[in-house]
C-alpha positions as CSV (number, residue, x, y, z in Angstrom):
1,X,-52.4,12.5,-5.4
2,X,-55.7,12.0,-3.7
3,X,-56.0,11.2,0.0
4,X,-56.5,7.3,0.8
5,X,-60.2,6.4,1.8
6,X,-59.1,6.1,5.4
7,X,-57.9,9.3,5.5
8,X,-61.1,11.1,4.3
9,X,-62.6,9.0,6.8
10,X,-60.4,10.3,9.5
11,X,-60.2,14.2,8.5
12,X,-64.3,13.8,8.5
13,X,-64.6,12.6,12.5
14,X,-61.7,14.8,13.2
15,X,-63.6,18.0,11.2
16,X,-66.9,17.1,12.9
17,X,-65.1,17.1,16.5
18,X,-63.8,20.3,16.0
19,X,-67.0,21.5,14.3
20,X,-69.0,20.2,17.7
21,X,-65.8,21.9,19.4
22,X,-67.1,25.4,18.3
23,X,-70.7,25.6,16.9
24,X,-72.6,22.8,18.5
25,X,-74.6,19.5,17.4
26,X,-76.9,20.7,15.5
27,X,-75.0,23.0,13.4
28,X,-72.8,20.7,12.7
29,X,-74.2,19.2,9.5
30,X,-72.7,16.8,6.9
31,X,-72.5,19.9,3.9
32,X,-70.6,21.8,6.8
33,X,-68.1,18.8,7.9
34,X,-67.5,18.3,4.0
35,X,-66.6,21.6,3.5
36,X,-64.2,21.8,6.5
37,X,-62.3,18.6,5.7
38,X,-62.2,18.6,1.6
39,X,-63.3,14.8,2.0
40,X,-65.7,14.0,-1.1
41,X,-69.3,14.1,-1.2
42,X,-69.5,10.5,-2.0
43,X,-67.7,9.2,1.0
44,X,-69.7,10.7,4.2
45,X,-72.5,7.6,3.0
46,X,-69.4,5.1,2.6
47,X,-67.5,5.8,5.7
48,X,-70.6,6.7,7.7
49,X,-73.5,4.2,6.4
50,X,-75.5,5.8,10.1
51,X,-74.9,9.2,8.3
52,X,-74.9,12.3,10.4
53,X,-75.6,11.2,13.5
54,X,-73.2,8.1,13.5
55,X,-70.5,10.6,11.8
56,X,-71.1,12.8,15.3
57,X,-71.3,9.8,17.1
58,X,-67.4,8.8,16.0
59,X,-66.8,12.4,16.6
60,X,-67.7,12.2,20.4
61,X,-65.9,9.0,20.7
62,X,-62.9,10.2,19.2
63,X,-63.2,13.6,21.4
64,X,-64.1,11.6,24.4
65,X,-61.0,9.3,23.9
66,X,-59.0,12.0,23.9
67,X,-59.6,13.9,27.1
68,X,-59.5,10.6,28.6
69,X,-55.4,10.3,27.3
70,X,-55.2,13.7,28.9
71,X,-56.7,12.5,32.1
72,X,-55.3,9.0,32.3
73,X,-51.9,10.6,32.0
74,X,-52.0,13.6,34.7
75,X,-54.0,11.1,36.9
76,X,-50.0,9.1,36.9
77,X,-49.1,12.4,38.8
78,X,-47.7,11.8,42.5
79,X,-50.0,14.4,44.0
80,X,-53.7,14.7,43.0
81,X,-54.0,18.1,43.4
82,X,-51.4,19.0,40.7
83,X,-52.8,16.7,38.8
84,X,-56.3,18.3,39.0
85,X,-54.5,21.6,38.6
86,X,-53.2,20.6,35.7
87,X,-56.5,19.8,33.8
88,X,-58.1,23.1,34.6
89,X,-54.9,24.7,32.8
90,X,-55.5,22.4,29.9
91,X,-58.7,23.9,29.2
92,X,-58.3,27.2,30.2
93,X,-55.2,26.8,27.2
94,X,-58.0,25.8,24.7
95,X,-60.2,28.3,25.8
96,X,-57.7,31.1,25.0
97,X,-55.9,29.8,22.1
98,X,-59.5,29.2,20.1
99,X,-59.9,33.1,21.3
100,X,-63.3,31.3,23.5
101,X,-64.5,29.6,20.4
102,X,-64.0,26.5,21.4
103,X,-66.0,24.4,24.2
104,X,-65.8,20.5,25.1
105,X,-67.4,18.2,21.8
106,X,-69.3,16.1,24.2
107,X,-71.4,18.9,26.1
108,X,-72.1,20.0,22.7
109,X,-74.0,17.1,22.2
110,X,-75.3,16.6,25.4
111,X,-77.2,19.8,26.3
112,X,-78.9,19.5,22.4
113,X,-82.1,17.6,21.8
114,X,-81.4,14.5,19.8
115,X,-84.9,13.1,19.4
116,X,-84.2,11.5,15.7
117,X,-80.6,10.1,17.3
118,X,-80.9,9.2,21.5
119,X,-77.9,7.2,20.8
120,X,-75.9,10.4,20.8
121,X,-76.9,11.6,24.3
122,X,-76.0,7.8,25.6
123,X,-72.3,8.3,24.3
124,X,-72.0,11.6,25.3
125,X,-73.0,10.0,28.8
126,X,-71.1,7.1,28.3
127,X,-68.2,9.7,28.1
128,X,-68.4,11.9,31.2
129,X,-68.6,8.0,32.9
130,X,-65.2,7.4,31.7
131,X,-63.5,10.7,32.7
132,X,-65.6,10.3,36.4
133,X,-64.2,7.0,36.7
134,X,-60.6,7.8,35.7
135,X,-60.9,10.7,38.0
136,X,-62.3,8.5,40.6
137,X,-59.4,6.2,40.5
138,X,-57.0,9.0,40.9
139,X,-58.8,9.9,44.4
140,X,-59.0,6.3,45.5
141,X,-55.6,5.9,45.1
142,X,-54.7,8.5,47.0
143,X,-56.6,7.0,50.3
144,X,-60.8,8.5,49.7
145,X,-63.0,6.4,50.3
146,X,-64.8,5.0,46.8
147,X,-68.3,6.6,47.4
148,X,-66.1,10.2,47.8
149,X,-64.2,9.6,45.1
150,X,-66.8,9.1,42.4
151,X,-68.1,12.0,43.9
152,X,-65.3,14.5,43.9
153,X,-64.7,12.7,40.1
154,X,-68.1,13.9,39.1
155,X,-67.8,17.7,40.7
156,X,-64.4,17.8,39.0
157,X,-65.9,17.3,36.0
158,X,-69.0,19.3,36.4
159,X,-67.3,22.5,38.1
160,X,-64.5,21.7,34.6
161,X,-67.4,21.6,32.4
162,X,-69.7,24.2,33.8
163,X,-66.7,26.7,33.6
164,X,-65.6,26.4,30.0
165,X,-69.1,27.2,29.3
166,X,-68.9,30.2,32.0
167,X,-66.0,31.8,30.0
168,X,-67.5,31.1,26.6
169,X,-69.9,33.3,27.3
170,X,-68.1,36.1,29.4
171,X,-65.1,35.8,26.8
172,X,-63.1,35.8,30.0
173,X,-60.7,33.2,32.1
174,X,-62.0,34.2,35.6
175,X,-64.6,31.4,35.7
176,X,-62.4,28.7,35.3
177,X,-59.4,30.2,37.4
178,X,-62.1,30.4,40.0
179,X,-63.3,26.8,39.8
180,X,-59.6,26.1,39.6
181,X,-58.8,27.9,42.7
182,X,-61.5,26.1,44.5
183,X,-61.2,22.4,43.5
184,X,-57.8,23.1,44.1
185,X,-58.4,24.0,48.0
186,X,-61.3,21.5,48.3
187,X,-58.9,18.6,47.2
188,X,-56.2,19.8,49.7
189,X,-58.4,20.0,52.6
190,X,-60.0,16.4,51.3
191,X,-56.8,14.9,51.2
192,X,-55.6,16.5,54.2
193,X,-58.2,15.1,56.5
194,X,-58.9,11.9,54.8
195,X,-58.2,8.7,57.1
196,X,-54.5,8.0,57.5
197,X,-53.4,11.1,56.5
């Protein structure tokens, strides 16, 4: 029985995340996300009229969605700091288990010049907004001020990001246990002295 339309549509955003995931934007080419998801020829031009770079555009959305699950539920967590704990460990998981392969989707995109496709650096901004602001929230709630929390929401992120890419390249954990270690005493000292404490 052959797969339903929608599913060859699926397994191709799905294929192209994780192709993004490991080898980056611009190796991730249509011939490559056919042969990773078995979807026919005929349907990347069906599904994806845009072609490549809308296919990579559904691929960061869909990517980008799903930190922000990951985020919107630790940010639920009573303390803030376990919750930021929490999605350091997430990605150091991903880095071991994909044996340092795999990276974050969206900085793939980001850090690659899309000159035919500027539409793709816009989502993959559009992206790290939504996991600032999530983040943001989190702090706010927890009695920062805003201004501090979109700030702290945007290190968390960066120091998260910078140190995936870290241990990529050292094919080691100790980057991102050492961001870890120090959002984790920044936020407790932040939270510690923040008004009304």
């Amino acid at each position: 029985m052959s797969p339903r339309r929608s599913d060859s549509r699926e397994r191709m955003i799905l294929s192209a995340a994780a192709l993004l995931r490991e080898y980056g934007a611009s190796a991730t080419s249509v011939d490559r996300v056919l042969a990773h998801s078995g979807a026919p020829r005929g349907s990347v031009y069906h599904h994806f009229p845009g072609g490549r770079a809308q296919l990579i555009d559904e691929a960061v959305a869909l990517a980008g969605d799903f930190i922000a699950g990951l985020i919107d539920a630790a940010v639920q967590a009573d303390d803030p700091v376990d919750a930021i704990d929490a999605f350091f460990v997430l990605w150091r998981e991903r880095l071991v288990d994909s044996d340092f392969r795999a990276g974050c989707p969206i900085v793939a995109v980001a850090v690659e010049t899309n000159d035919d496709a500027p539409q793709l650096a816009r989502s993959a901004a559009a992206v790290f907004a939504r996991w600032q602001d999530a983040l943001a929230a989190l702090f706010l709630r927890h009695g920062l001020t805003e201004e501090r929390s979109r700030r702290l929401g945007a290190f968390v992120i960066a120091a998260v990001e910078g140190a995936v890419i870290m241990c990529r390249a050292e094919q080691s954990t100790a980057p991102i246990e050492a961001a870890a270690a120090e959002i984790h005493n920044l936020l407790l000292h932040t939270l510690r002295d923040r008004p009304g404490a």
